[in-house]
C-alpha positions, 0 to 999 in steps of 0.5 A: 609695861609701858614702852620708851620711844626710841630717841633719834638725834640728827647732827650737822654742822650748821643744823640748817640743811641735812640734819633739819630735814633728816629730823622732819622726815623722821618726826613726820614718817614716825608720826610720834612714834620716835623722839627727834632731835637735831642739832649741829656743832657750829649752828648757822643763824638760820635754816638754808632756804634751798632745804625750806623749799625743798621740803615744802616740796613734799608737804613738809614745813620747815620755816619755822625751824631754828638751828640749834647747838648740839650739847652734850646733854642732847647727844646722851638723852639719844638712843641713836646719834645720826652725824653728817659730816660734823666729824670729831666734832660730834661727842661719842658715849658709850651705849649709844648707836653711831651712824654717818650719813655721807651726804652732800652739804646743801649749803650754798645750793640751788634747789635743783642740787638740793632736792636729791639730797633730800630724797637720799635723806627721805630714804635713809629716814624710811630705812632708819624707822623700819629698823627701829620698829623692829627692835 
């Protein structure tokens, strides 16, 4: 009998700062064990350089990270949808599990605001993947 992951989907608004690193810890804690995808609702042309830094701070590399639209498709093929301060904008199906992560926006930051963002994120990921190993 062979087992699908779960499917997690990270979604900002500019997918440049809480949902990328979202989506890296939990593609990097996870270690394949979870499908991870983010996305935002109005992407920025960029990944925010505060975030990049910040994660390289703890090992993980984020330069080569794009932003990326959320569609609809990306929402439905996802066992749980993650938002962070997108609002309405972020479609809900029925099925699917809802969370919202109320963080601060890194957008516009210095490292030194970011880096307790990130934190709050790397521990909601490591609470998020407990639970999803335990179902």
């Amino acid at each position: 009998m062979s087992e699908t992951k779960p499917s997690v989907l990270f979604v900002c608004v500019h997918n440049a700062g809480r949902s990328q690193m979202a989506a890296a810890f939990l593609t990097h804690l996870s270690q394949g064990t979870v499908e991870v995808r983010s996305a935002g609702s109005a992407p920025a042309d960029a990944v925010n350089p505060a975030a990049v830094q910040a994660m390289a701070e703890v090992g993980i590399d984020l330069s080569a990270e794009t932003p990326k639209v959320l569609t609809t498709e990306a929402v439905q093929a996802s066992d749980v949808v993650i938002t962070m301060g997108c609002g309405d904008t972020c479609p809900v199906f029925p099925g699917k599990k809802y969370l919202d992560w109320a963080l601060d926006d890194p957008a516009g930051q210095e490292i030194e605001a970011v880096r307790p963002i990130r934190d709050a994120i790397e521990q909601r990921v490591h609470d998020l993947l407990a639970e999803l190993q335990t179902h």
